[in-house]
N, CA, C and O of each residue as an XYZ file, in Angstrom:
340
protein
N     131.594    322.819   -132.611
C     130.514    323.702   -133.027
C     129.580    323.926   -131.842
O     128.868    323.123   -131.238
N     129.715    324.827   -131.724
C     128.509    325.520   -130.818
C     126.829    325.529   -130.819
O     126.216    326.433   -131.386
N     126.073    324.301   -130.042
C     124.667    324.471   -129.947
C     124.155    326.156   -130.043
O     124.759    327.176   -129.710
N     123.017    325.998   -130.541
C     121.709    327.169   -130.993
C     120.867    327.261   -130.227
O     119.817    327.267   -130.869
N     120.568    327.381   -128.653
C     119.998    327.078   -127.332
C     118.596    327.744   -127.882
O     118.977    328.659   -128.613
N     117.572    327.730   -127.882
C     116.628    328.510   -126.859
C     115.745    328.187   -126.047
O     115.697    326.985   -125.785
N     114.658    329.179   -125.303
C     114.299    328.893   -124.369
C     112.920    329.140   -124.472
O     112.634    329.599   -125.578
N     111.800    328.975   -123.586
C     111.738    327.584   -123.240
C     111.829    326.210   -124.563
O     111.745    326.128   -125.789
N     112.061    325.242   -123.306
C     112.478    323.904   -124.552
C     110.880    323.578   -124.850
O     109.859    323.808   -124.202
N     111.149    322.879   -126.237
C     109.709    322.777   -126.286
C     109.073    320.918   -126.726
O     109.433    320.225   -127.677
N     108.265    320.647   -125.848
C     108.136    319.289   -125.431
C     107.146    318.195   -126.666
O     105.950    318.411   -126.866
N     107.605    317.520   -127.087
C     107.403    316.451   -128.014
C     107.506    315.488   -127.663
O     108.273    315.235   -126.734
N     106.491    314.215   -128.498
C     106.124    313.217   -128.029
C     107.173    312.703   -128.971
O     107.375    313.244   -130.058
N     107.992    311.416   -128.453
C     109.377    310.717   -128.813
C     108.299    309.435   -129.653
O     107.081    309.490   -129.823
N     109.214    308.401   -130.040
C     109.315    307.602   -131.128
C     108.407    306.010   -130.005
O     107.787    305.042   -130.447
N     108.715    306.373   -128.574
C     108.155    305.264   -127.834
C     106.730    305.712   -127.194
O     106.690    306.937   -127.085
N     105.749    305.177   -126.818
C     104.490    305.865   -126.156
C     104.904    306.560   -124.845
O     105.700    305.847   -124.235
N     104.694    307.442   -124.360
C     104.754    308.186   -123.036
C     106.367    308.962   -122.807
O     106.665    309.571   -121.780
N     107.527    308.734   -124.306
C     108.457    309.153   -124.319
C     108.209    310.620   -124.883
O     107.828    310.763   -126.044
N     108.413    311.625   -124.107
C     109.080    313.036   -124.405
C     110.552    313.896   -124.781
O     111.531    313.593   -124.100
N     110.686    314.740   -125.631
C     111.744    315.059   -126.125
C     111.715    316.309   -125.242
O     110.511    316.521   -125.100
N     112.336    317.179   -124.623
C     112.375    318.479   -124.311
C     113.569    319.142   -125.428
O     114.737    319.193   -125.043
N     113.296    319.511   -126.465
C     113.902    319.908   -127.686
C     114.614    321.648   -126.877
O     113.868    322.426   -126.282
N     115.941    321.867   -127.046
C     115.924    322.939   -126.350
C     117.006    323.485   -126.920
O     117.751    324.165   -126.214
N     117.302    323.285   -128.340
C     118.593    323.541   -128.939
C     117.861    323.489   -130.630
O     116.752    322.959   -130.695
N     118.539    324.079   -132.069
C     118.365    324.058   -133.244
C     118.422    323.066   -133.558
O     117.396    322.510   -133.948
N     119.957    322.221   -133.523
C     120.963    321.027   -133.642
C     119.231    320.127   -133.662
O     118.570    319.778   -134.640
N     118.972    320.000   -132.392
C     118.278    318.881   -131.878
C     116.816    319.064   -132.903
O     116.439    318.115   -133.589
N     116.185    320.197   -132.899
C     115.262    320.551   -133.612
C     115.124    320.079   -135.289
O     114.096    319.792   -135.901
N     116.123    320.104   -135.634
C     116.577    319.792   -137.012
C     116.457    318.361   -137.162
O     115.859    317.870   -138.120
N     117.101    317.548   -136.089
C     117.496    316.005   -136.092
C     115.701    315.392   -136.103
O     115.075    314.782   -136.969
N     115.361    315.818   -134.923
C     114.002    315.400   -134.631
C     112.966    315.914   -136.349
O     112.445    314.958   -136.923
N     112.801    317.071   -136.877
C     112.028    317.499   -137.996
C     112.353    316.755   -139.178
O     111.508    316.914   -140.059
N     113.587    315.766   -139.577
C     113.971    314.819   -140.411
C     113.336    313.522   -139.810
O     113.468    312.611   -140.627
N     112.738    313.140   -138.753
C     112.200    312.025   -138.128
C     110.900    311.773   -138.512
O     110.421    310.646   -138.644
N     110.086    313.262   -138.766
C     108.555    313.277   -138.730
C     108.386    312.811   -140.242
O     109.360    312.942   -140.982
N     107.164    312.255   -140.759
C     106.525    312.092   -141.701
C     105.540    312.603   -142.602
O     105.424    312.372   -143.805
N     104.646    313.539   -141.643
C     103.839    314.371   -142.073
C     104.083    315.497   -143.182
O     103.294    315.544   -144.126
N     105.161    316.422   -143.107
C     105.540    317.372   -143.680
C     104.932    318.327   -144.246
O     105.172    318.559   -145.431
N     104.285    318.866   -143.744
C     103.267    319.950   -144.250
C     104.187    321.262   -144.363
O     105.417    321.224   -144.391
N     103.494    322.299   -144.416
C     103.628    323.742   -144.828
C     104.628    323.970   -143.615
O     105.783    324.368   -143.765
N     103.973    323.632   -142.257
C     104.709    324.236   -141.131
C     106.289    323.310   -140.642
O     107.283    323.735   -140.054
N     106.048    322.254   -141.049
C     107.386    321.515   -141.662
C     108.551    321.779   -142.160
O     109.753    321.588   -141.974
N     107.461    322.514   -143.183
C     108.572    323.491   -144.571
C     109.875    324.286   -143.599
O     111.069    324.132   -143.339
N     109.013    324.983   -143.368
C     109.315    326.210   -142.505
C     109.897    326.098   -141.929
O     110.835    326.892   -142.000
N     109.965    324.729   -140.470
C     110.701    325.395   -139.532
C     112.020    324.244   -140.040
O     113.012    324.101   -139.325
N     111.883    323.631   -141.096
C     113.398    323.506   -141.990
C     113.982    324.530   -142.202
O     115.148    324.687   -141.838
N     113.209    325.557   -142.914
C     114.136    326.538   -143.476
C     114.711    327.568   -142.492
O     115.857    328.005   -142.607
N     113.712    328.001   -141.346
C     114.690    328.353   -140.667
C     115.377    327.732   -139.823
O     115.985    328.502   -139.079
N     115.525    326.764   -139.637
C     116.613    326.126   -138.548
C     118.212    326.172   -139.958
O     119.403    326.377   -139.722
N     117.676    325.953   -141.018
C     118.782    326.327   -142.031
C     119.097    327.546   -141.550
O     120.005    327.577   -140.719
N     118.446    328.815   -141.939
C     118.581    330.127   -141.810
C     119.518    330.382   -140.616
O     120.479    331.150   -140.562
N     118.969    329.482   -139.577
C     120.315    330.344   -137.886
C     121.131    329.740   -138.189
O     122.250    330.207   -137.976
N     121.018    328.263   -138.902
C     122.698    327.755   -138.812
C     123.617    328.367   -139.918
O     124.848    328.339   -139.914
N     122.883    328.873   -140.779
C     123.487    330.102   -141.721
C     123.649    331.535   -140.771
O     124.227    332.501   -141.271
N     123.178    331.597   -139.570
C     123.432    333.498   -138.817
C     122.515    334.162   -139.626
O     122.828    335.314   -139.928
N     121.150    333.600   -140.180
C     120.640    334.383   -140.681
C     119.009    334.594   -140.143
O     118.214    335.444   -140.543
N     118.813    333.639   -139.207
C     117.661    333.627   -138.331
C     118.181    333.356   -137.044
O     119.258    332.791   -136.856
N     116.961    334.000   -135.624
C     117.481    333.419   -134.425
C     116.550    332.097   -134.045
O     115.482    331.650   -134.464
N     117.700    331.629   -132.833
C     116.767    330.541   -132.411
C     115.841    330.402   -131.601
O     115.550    329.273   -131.206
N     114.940    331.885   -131.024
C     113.865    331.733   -130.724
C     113.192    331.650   -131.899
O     112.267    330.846   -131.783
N     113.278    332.288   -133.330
C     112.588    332.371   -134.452
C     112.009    330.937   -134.683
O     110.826    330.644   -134.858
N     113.413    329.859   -134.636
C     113.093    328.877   -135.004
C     112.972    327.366   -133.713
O     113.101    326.143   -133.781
N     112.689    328.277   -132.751
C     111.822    327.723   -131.521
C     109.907    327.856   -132.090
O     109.026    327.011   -131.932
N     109.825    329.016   -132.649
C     108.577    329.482   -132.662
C     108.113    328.445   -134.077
O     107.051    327.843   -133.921
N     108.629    328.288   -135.016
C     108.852    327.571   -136.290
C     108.460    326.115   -135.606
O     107.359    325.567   -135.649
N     109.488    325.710   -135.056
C     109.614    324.527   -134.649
C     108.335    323.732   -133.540
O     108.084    322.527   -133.508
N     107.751    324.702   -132.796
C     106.549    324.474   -132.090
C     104.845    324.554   -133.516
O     103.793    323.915   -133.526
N     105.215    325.289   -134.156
C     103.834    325.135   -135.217
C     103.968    324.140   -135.334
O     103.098    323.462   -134.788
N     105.383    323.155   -136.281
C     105.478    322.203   -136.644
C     104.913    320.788   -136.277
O     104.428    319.830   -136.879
N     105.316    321.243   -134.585
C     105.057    320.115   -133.897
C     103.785    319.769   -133.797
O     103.341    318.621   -133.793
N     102.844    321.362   -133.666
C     101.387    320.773   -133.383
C     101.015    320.114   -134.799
O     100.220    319.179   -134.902
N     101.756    320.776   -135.995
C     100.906    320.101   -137.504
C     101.171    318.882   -137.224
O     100.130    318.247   -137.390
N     102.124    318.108   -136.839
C     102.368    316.759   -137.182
C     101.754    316.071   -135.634
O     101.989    314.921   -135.263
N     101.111    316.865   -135.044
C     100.121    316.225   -133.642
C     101.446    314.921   -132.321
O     101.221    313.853   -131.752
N     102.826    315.925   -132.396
C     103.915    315.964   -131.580
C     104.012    316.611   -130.389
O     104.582    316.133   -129.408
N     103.334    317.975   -130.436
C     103.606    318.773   -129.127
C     102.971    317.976   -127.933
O     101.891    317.391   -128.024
N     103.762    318.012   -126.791
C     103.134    317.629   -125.573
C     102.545    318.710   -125.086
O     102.633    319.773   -125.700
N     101.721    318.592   -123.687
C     101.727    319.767   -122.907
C     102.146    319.249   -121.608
O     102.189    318.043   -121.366
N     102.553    320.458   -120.504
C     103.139    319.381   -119.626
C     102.791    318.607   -118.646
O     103.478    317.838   -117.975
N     101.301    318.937   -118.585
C     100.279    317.711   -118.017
C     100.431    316.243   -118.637
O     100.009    315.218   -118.102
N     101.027    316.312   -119.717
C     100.752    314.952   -120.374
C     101.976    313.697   -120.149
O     103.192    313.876   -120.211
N     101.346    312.549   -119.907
C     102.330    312.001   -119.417
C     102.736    312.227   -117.546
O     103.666    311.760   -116.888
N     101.906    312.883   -117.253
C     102.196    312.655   -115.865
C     101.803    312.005   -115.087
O     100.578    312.024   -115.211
N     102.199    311.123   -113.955
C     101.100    310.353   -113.416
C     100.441    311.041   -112.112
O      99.493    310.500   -111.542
């Protein structure tokens, strides 16, 4: 099966302190959004569409864009100052 690429990847804080994810695929987006706890509205969402492309029925910038709200609701997104020394 063929990864759901898009671009840019978008950067999340991992499960260890100072660990980052560069999420840059659906596949991966999906795995990581079953990890979080929070689950709010923007949660919802970028479930359903990461469903939706792996159905051909959304793209995966759509659910790049999905997938970055998410991250800030659940206070995941990095920026890429962060973590640098």
């Amino acid at each position: 099966m063929a990864l759901h690429w898009f671009n840019p990847p978008v950067p999340v804080s991992g499960e260890r302190a100072g660990m980052t994810h560069n999420v840059g695929n659906v596949e991966a987006a999906s795995e990581l959004l079953l990890q979080w706890t929070k689950r709010g509205p923007k949660w919802n969402l970028a479930v359903r569409v990461c469903m939706a492309c792996l159905a051909d029925q959304a793209t995966p910038q759509e659910v790049r864009k999905a997938f970055r709200a998410a991250a800030i609701e659940e206070g995941k997104l990095r920026t890429a100052h962060e973590g640098a020394d």
